[in-house]
KOLSE-327832 format. One record per atom (N, C-alpha, C): residue number from 1; x, y, z. Coordinates in nm, 4 decimals. Layout:
  nr       c1       c2       c3
 NUM        X        Y        Z
...
This chain:
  nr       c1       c2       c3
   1   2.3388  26.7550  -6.7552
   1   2.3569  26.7571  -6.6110
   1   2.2306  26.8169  -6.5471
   2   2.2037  26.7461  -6.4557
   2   2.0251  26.8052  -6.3940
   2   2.1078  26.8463  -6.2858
   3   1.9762  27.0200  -6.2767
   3   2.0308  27.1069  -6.1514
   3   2.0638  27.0376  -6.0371
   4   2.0431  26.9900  -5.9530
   4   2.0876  26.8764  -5.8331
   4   2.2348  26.9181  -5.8565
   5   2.2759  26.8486  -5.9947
   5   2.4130  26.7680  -6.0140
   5   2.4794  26.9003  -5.9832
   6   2.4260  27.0087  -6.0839
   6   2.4767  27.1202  -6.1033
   6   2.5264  27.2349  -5.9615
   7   2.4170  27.2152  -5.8680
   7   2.4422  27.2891  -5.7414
   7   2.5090  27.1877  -5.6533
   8   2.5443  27.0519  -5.6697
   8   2.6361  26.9674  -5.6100
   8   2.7684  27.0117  -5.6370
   9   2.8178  27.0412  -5.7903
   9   2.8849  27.0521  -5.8389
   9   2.9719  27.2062  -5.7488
  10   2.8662  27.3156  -5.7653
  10   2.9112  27.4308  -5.7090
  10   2.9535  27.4246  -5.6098
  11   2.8495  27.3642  -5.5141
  11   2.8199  27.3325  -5.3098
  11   2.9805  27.2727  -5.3240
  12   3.0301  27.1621  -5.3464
  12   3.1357  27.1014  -5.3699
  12   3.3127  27.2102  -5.3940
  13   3.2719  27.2991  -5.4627
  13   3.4092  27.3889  -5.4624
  13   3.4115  27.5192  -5.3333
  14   3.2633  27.5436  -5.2890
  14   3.2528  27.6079  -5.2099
  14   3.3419  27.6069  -5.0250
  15   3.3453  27.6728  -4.9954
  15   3.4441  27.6680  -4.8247
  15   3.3119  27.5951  -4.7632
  16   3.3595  27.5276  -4.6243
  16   3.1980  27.4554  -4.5543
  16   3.1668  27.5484  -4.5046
  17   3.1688  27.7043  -4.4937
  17   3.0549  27.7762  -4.4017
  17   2.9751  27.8401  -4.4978
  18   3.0161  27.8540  -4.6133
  18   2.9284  27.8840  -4.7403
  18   2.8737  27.8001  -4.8143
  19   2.9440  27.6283  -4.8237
  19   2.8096  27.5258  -4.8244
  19   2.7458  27.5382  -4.7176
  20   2.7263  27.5639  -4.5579
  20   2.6200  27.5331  -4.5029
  20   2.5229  27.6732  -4.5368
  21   2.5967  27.8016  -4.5694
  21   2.4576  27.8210  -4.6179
  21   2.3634  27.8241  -4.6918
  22   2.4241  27.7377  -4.8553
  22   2.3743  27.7228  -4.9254
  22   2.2563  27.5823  -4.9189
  23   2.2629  27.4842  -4.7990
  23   2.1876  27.3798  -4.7543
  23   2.0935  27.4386  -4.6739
  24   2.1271  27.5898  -4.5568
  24   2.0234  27.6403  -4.4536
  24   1.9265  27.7000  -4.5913
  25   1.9926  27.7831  -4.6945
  25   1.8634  27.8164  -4.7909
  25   1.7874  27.7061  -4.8564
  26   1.8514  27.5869  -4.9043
  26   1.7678  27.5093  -4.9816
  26   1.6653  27.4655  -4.8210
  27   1.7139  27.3757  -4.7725
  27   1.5964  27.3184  -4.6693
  27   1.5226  27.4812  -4.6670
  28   1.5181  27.5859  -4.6011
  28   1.4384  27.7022  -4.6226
  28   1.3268  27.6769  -4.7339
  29   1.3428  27.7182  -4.8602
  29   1.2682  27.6740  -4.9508
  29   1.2217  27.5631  -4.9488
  30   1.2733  27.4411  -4.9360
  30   1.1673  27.3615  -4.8840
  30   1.1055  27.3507  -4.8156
  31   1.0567  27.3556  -4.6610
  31   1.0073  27.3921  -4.5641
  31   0.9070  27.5084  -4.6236
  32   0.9465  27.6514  -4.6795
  32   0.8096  27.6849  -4.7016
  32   0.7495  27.6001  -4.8041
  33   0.7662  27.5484  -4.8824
  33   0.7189  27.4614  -4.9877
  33   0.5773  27.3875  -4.9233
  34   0.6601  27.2915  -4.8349
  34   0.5783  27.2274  -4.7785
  34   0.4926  27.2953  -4.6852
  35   0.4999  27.3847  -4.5847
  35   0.4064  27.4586  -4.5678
  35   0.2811  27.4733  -4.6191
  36   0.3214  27.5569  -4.7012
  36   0.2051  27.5963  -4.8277
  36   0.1219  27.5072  -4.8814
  37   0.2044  27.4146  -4.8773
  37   0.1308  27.2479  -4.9312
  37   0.0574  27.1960  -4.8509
  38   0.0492  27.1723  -4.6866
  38  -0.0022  27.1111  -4.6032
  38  -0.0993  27.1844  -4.5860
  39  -0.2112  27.0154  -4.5655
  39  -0.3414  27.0293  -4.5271
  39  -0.4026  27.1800  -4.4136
  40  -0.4717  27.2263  -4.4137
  40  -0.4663  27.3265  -4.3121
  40  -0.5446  27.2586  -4.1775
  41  -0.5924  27.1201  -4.1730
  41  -0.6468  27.1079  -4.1060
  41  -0.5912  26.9725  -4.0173
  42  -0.4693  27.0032  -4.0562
  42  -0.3180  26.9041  -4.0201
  42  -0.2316  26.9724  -3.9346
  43  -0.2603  26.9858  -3.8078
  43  -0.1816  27.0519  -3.7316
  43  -0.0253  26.9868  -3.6655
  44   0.0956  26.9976  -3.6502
  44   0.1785  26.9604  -3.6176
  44   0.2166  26.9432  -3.4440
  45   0.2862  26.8790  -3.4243
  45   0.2823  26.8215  -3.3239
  45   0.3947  26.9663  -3.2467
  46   0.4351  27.0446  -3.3204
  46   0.4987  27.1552  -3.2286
  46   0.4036  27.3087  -3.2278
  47   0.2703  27.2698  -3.3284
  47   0.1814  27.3724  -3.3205
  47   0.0592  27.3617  -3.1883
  48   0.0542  27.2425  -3.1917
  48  -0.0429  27.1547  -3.0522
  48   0.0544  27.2187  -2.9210
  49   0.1904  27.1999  -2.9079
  49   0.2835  27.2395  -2.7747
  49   0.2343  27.3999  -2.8054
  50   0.2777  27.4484  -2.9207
  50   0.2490  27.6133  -2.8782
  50   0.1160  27.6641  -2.8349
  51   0.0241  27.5433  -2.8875
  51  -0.1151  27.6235  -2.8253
  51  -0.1316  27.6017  -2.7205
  52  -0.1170  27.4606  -2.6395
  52  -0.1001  27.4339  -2.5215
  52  -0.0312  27.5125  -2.4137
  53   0.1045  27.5549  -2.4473
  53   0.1680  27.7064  -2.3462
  53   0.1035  27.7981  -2.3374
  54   0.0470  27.8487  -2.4559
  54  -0.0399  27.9605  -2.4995
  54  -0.1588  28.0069  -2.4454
  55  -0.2305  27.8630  -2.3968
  55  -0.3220  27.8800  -2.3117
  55  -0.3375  27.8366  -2.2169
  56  -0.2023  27.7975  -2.1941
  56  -0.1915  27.7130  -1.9751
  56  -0.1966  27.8611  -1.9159
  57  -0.2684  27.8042  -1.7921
  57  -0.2834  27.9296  -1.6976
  57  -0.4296  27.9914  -1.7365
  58  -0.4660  27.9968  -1.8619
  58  -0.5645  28.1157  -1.9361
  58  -0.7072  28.1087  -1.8726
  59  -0.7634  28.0120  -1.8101
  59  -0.8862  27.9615  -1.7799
  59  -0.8859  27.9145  -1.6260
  60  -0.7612  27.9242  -1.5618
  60  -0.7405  27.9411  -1.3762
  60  -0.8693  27.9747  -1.3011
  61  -0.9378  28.1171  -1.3712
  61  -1.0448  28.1523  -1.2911
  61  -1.1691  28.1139  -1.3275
  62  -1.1462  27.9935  -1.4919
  62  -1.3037  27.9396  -1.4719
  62  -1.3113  27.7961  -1.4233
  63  -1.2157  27.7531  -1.4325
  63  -1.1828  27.6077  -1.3475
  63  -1.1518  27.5855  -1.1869
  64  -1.2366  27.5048  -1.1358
  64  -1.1914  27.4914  -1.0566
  64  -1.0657  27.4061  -1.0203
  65  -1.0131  27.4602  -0.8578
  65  -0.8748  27.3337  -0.8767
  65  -0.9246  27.2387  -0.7948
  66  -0.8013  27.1518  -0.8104
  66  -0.8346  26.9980  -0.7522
  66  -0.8862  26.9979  -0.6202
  67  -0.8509  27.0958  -0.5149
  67  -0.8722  27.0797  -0.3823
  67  -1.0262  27.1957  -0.3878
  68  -1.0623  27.2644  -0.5125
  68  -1.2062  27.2703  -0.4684
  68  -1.3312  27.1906  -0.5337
  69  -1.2442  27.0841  -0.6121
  69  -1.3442  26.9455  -0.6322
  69  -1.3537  26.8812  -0.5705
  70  -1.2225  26.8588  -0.4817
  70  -1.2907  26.7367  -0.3828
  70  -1.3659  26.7972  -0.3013
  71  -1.3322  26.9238  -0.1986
  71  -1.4376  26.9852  -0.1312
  71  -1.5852  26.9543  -0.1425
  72  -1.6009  26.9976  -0.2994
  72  -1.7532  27.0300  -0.3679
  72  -1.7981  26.8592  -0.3604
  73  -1.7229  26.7429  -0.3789
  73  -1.7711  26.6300  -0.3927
  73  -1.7307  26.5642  -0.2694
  74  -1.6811  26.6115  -0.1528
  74  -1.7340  26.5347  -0.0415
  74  -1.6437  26.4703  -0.0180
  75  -1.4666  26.4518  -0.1160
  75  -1.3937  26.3730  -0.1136
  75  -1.2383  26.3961  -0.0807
  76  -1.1957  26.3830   0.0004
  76  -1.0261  26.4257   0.1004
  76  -0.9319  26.3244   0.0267
């Protein structure tokens, strides 16, 4: 019997709020798994949103805004 079968076997006699936490730990371990595994230069599409919040607002006072570009370019 390969482990799979074997923690199917268990997960299976278990109550469902103690199989789900025996599925929140496995995905856990996987997830860091993969972590660890991924490219570092592979950023995820919810690490791009956190940097993006992270730095909205941050640069207000070296940018100008829209209404002092058009000013500066002559354009209403």
């Amino acid at each position: 019997m390969t482990i799979a079968e074997q923690i199917y076997e268990l997960v299976k006699s278990l109550p469902q709020d103690q199989a789900s936490e025996i599925l929140f730990f496995a995905e856990s371990i996987r997830d860091q798994y993969l972590k660890a595994n991924q490219p570092s230069h592979t950023a995820t599409s919810q690490q791009w949103t956190e940097l993006v919040y992270s730095l909205a607002g941050s640069w207000e006072k070296d940018f100008p805004s829209l209404e002092e570009i058009r000013e500066n370019s002559g354009s209403f």
